[in-house]
C-alpha positions as CSV (number, residue, x, y, z in Angstrom):
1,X,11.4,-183.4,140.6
2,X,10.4,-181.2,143.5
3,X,8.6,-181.7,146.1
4,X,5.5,-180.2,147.1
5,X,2.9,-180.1,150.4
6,X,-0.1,-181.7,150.7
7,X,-1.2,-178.7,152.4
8,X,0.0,-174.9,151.1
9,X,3.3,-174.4,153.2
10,X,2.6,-170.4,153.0
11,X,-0.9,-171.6,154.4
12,X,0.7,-172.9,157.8
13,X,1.1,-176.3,156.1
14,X,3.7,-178.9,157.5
15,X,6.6,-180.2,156.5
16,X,6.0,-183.4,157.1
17,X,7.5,-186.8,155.5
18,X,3.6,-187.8,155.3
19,X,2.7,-184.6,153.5
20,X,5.4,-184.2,150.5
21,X,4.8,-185.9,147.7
22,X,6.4,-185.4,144.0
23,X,5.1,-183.0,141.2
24,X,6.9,-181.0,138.5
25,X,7.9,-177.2,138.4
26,X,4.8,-176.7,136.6
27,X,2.2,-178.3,138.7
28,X,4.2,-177.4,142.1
29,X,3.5,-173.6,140.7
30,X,0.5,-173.8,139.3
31,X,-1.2,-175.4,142.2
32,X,0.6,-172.5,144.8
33,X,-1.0,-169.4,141.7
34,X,-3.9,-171.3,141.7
35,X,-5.0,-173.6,144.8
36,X,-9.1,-173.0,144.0
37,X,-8.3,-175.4,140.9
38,X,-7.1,-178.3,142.8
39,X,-9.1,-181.2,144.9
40,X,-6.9,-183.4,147.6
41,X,-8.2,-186.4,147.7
42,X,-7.2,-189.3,150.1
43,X,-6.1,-192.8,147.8
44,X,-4.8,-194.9,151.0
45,X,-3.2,-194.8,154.2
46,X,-0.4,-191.5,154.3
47,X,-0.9,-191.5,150.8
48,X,-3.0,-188.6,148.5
49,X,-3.3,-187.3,145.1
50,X,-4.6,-183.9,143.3
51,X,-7.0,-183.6,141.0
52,X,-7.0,-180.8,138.9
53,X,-10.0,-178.8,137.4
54,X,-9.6,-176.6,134.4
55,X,-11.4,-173.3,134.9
56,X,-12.4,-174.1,131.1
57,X,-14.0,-176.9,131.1
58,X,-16.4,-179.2,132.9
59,X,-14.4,-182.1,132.3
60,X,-11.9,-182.9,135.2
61,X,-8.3,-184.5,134.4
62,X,-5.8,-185.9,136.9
63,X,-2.3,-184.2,137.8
């Protein structure tokens, strides 16, 4: 499994231990084609997840 930034790398994101976190080919992609879809959000200390939020549908599922 890849790893991916926290923040965008082509953004001026770091490469930072504290900042990479695991997520498939897919998501890793998908999340760089499409940033405006996905919500960091803060889940304890150095730690974060993604939420992601289909463009189709109000309902919001986790990544």
């Amino acid at each position: 499994m890849p790893d991916d930034h926290a923040d965008d790398w082509c953004s001026g994101g770091l490469t930072d231990l504290k900042l990479l976190g695991p997520a498939c080919q897919f998501h890793n992609r998908d999340r760089y084609r499409h940033p405006t879809r996905y919500t960091r959000r803060d889940i304890g200390d150095d730690r974060w997840a993604f939420t992601y939020r289909n463009p189709y549908s109000s309902r919001r599922a986790r990544t």
